[in-house]
TORPA-4810 file (N, C-alpha, C, O; in nm, 3 decimals):
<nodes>
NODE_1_-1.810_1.851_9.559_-1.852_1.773_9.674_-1.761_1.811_9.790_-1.638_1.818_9.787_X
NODE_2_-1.848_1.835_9.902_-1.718_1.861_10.015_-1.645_1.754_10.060_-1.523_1.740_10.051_X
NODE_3_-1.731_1.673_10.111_-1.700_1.488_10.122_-1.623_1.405_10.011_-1.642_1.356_9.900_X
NODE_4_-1.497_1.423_10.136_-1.389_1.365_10.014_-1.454_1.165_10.041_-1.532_1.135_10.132_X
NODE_5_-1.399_1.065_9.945_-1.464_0.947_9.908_-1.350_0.890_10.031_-1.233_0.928_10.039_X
NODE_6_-1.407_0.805_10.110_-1.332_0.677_10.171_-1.343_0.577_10.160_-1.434_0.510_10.207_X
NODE_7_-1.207_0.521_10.057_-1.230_0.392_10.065_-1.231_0.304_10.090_-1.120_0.258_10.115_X
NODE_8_-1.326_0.227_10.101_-1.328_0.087_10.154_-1.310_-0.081_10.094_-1.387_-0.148_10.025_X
NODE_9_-1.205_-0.107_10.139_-1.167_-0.282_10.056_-1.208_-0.327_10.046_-1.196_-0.387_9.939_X
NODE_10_-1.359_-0.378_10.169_-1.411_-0.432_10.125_-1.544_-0.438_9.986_-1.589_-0.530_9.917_X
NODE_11_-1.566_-0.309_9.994_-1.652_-0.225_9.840_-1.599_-0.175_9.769_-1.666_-0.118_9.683_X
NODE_12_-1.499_-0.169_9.763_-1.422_-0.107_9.664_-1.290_-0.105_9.602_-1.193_-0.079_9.673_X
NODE_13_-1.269_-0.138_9.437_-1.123_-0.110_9.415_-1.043_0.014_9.372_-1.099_0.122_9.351_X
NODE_14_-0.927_-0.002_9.360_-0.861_0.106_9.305_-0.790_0.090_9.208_-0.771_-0.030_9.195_X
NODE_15_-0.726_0.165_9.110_-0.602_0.099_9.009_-0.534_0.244_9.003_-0.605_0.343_8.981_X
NODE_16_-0.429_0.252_9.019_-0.297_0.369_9.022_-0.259_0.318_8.890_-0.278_0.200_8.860_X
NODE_17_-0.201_0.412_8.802_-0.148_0.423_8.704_-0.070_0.555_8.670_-0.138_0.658_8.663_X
NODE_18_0.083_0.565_8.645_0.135_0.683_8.601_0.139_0.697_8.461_0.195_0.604_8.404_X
NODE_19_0.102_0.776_8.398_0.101_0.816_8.250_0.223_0.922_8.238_0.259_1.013_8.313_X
NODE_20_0.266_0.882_8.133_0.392_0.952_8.066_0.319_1.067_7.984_0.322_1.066_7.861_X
NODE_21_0.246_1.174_8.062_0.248_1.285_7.962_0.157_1.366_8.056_0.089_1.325_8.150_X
NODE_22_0.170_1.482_8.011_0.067_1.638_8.057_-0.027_1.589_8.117_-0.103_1.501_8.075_X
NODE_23_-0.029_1.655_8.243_-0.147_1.646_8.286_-0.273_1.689_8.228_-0.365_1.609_8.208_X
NODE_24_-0.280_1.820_8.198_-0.390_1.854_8.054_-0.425_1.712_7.938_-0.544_1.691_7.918_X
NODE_25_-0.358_1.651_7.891_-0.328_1.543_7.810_-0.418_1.467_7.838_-0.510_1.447_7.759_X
NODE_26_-0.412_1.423_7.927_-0.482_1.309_8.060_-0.616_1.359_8.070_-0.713_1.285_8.054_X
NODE_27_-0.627_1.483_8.094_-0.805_1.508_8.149_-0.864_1.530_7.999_-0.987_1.529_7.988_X
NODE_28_-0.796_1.546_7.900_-0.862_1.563_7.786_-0.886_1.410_7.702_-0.949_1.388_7.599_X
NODE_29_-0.812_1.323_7.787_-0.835_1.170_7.763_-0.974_1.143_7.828_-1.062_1.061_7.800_X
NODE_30_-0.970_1.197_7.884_-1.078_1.111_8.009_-1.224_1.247_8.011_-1.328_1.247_8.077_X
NODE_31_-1.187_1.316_7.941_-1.351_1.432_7.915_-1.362_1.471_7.776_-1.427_1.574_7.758_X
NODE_32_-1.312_1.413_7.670_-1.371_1.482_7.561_-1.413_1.280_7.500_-1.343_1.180_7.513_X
NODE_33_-1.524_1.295_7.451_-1.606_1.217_7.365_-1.492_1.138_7.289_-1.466_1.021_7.315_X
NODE_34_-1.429_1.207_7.198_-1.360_1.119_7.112_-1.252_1.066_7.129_-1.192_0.982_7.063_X
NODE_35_-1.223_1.126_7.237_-1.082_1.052_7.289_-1.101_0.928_7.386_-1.026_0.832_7.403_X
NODE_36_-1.252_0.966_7.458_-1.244_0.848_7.550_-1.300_0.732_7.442_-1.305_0.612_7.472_X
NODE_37_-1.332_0.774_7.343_-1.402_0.641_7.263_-1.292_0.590_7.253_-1.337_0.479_7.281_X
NODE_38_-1.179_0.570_7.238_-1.037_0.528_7.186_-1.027_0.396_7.266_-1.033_0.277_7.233_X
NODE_39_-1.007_0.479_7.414_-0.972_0.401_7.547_-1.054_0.310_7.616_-1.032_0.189_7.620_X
NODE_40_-1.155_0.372_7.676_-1.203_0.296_7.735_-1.271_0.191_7.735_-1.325_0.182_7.845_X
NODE_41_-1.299_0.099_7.666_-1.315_-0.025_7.647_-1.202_-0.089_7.587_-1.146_-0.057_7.483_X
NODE_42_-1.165_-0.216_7.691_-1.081_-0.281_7.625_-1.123_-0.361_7.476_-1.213_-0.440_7.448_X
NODE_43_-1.017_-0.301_7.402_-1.022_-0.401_7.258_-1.154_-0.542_7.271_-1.268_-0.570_7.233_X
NODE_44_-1.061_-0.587_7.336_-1.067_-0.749_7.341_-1.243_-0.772_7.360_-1.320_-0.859_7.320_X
NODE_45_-1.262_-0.648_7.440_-1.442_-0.717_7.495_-1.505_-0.596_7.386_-1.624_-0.627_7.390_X
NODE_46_-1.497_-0.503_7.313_-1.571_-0.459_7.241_-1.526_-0.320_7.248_-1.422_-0.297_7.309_X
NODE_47_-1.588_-0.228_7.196_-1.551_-0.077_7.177_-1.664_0.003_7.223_-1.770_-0.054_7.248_X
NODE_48_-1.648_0.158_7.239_-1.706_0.215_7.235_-1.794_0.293_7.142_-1.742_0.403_7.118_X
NODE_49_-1.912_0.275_7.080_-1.987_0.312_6.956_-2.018_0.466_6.957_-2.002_0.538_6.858_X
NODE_50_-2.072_0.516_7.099_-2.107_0.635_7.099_-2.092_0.677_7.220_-2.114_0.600_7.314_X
NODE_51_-2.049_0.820_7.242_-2.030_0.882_7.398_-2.081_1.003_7.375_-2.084_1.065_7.268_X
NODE_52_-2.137_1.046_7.517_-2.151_1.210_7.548_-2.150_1.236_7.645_-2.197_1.161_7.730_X
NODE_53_-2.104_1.339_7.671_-2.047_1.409_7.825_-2.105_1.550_7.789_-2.133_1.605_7.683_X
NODE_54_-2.111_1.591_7.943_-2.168_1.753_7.989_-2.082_1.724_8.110_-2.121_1.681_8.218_X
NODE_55_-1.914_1.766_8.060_-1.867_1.766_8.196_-1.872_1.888_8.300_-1.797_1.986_8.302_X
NODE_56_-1.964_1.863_8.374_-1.989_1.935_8.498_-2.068_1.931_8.608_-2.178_1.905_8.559_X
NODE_57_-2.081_1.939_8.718_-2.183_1.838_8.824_-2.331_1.867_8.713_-2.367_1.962_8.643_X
NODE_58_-2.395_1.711_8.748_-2.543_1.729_8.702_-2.508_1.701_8.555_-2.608_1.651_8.503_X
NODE_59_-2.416_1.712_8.473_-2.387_1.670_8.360_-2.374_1.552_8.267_-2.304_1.479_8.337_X
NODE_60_-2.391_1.502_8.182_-2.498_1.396_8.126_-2.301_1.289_8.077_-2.214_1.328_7.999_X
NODE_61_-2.303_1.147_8.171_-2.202_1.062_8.154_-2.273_0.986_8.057_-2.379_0.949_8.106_X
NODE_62_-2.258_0.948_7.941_-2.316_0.825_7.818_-2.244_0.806_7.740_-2.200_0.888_7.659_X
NODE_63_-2.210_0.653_7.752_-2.139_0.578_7.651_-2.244_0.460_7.608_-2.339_0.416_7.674_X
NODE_64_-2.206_0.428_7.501_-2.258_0.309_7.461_-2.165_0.186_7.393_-2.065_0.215_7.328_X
NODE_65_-2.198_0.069_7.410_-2.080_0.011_7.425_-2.125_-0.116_7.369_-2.201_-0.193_7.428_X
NODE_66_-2.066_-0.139_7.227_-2.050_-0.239_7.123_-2.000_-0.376_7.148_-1.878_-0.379_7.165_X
NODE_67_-2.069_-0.509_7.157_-1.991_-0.610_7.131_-2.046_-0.699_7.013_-2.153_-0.680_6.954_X
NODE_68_-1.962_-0.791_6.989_-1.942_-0.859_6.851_-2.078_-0.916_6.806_-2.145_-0.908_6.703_X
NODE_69_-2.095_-0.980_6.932_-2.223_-1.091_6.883_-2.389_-0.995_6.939_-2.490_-1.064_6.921_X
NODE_70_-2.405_-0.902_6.978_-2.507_-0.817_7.024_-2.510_-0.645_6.989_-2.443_-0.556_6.935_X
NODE_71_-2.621_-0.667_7.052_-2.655_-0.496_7.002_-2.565_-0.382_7.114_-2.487_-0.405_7.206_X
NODE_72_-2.610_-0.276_7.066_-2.505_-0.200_7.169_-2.593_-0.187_7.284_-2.716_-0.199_7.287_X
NODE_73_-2.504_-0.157_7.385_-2.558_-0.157_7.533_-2.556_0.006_7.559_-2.463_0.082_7.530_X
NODE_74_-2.667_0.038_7.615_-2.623_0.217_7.667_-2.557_0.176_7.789_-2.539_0.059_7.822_X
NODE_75_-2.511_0.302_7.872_-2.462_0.332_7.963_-2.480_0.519_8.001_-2.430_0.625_7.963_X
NODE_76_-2.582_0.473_8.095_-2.610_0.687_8.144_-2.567_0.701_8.245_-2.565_0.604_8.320_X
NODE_77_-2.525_0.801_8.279_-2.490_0.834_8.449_-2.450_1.038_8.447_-2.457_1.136_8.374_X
NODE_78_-2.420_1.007_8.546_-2.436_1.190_8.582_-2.244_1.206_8.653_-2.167_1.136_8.719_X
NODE_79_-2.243_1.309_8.603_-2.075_1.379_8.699_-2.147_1.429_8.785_-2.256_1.487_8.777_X
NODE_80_-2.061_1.398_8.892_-2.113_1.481_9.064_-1.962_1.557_9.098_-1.942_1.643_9.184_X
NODE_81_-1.895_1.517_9.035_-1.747_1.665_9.079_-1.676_1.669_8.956_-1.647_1.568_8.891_X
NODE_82_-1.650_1.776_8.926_-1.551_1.811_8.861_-1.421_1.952_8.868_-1.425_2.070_8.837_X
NODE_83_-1.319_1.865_8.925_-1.241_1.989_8.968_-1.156_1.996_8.828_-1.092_1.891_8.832_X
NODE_84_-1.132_2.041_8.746_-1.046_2.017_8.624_-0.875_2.033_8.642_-0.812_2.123_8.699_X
NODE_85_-0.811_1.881_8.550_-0.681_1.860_8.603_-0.662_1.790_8.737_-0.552_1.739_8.761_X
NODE_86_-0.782_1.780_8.848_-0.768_1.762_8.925_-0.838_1.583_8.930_-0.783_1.474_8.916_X
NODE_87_-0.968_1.620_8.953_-1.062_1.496_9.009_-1.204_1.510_8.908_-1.240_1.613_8.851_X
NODE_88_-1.255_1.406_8.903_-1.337_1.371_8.798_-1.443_1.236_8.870_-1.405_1.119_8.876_X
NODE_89_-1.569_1.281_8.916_-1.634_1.143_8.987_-1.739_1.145_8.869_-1.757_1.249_8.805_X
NODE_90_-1.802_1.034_8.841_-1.924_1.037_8.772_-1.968_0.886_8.874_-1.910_0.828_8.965_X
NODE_91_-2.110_0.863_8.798_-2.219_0.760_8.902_-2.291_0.671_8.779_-2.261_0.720_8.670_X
NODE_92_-2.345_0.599_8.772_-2.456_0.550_8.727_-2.559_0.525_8.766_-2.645_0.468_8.700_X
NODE_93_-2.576_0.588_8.951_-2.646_0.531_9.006_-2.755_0.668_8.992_-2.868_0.642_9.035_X
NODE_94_-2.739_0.800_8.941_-2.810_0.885_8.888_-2.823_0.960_8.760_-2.720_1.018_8.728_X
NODE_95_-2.901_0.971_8.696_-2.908_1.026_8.591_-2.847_1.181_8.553_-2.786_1.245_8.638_X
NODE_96_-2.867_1.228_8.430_-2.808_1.373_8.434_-2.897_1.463_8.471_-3.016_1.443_8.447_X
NODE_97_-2.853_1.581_8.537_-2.918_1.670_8.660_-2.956_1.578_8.784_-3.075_1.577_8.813_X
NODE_98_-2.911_1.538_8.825_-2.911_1.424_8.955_-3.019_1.345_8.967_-3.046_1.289_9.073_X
NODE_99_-3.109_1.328_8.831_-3.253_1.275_8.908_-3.224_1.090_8.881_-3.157_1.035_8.792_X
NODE_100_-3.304_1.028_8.997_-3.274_0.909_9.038_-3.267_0.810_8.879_-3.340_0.838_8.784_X
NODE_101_-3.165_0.691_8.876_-3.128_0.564_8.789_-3.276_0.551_8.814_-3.355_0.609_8.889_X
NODE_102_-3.287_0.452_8.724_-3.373_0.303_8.703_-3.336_0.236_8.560_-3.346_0.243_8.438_X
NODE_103_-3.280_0.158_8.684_-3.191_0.029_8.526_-3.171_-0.083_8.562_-3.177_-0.108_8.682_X
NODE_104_-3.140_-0.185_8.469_-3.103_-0.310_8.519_-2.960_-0.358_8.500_-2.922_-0.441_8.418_X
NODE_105_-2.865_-0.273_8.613_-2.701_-0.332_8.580_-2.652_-0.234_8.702_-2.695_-0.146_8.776_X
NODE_106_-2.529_-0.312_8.671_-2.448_-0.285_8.818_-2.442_-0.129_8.876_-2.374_-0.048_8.812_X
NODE_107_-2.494_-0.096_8.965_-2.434_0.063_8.962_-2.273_0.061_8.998_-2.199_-0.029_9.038_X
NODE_108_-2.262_0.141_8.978_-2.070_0.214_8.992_-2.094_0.371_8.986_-2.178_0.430_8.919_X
NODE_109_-1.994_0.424_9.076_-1.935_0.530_9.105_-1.800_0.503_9.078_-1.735_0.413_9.131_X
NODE_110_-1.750_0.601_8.975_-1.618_0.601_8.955_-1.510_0.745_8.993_-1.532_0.850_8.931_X
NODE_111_-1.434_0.742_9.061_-1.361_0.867_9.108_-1.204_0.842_9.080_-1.126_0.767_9.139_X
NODE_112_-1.178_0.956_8.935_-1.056_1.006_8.960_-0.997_1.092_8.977_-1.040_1.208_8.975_X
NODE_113_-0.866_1.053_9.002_-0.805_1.216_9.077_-0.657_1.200_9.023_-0.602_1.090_9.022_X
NODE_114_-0.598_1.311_8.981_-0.510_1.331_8.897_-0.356_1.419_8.971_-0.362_1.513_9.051_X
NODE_115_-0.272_1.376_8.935_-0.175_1.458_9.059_-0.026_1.432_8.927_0.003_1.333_8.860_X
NODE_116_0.025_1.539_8.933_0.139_1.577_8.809_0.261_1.542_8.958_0.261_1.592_9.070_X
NODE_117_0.360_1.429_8.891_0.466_1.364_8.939_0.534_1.381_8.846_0.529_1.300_8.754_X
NODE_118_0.642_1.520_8.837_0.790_1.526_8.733_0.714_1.529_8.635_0.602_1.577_8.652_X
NODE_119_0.746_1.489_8.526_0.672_1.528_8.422_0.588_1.413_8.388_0.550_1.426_8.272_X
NODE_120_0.546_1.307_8.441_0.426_1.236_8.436_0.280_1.264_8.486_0.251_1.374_8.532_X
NODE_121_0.204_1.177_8.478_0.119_1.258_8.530_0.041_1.093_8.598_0.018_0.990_8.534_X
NODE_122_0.013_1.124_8.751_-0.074_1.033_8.816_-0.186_0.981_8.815_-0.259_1.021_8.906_X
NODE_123_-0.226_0.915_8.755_-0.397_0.924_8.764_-0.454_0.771_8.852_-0.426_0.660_8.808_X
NODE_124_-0.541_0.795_8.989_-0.593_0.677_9.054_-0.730_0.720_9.059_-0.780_0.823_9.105_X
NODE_125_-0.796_0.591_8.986_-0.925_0.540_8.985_-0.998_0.462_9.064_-0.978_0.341_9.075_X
NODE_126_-1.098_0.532_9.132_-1.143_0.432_9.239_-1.268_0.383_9.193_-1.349_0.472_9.166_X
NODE_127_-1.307_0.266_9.178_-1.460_0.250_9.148_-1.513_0.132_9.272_-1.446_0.043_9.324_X
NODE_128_-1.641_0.164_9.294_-1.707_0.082_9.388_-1.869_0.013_9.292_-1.940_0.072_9.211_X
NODE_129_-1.879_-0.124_9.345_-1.938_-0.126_9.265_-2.021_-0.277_9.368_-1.943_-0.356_9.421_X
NODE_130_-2.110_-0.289_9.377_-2.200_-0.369_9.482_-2.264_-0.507_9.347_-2.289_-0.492_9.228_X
NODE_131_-2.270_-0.602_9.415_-2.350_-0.678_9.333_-2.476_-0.661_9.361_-2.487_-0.594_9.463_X
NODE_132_-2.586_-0.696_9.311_-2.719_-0.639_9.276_-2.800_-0.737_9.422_-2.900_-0.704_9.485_X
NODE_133_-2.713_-0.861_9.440_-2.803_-0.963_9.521_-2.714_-0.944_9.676_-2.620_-1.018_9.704_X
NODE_134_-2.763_-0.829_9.768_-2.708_-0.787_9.867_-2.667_-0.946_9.956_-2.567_-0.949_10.028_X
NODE_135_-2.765_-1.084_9.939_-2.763_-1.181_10.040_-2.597_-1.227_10.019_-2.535_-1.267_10.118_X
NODE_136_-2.539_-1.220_9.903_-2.416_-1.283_9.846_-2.314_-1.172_9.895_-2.209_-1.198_9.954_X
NODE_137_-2.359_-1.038_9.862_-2.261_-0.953_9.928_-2.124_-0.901_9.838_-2.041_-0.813_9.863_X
NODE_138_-2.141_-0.997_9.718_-1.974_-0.995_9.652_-1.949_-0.850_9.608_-2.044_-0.772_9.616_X
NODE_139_-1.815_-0.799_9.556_-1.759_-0.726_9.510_-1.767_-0.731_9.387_-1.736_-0.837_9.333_X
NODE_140_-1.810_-0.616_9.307_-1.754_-0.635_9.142_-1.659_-0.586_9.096_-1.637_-0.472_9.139_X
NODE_141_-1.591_-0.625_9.024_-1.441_-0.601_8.972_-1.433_-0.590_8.829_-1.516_-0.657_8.766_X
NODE_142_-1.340_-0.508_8.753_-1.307_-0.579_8.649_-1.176_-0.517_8.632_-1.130_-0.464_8.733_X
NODE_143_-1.135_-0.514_8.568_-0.980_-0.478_8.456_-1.009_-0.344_8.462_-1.112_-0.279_8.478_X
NODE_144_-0.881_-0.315_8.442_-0.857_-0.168_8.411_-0.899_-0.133_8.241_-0.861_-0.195_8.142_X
NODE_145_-1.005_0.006_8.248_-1.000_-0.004_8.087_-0.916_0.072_8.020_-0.946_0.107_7.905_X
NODE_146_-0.802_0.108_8.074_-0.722_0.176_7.974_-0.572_0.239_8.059_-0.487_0.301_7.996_X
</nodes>
């Protein structure tokens, strides 16, 4: 993407986090299937059952995502950048090979970007995420998943 993301407070949050290890480490957390099943869902609200990635623009984002008392929920979306080591955006608001969502749940765009500090490694996540009923206007939020 040439268009770097600007963010905005009022649509959008961020969460900074330094990780104690390789930057390689980190992007292989956050792009291979079995590692992100680990992380990204917090414990507490359920796990991840099944993932697949085609990391590369147009490439297929799907997790599916387990809780206690229900069936699993999908989750599809598409990568629109991938600089490796570097930055990592995916969407929900399009499918894989860019062709248009149709779903019933929040869209999000999530963008990270990765930057090696000494031997840690940086990683800030930006996600924006609109509530569905524009008249209310609110922000959606949640926790960091990992």
């Amino acid at each position: 993407m040439s268009k770097r993301f600007a963010f905005d407070p009022k649509l959008d949050f961020a969460i900074e986090r330094f990780i104690d290890a390789p930057t390689r480490l980190v992007w292989e957390a956050l792009t291979k299937p079995e590692h992100l099943r680990e992380w990204y869902m917090p414990k507490a609200w359920g796990r991840v059952s099944r993932a697949e990635m085609d990391v590369r623009p147009g490439g297929i984002f799907s997790i599916d995502i387990a809780v206690e008392d229900g069936p699993d929920s999908p989750n599809l979306g598409c990568f629109l950048d991938v600089v490796p080591m570097e930055r990592l955006v995916w969407t929900s608001m399009l499918f894989p090979g860019y062709r248009p969502a149709v779903f019933d749940d929040v869209p999000i765009t999530v963008i990270v970007t990765m930057q090696a500090v000494g031997h840690r490694d940086r990683r800030r996540s930006a996600r924006g995420a609109r509530d569905r009923d524009e008249e209310r206007g609110r922000v959606m939020t949640s926790e960091s998943p990992g």
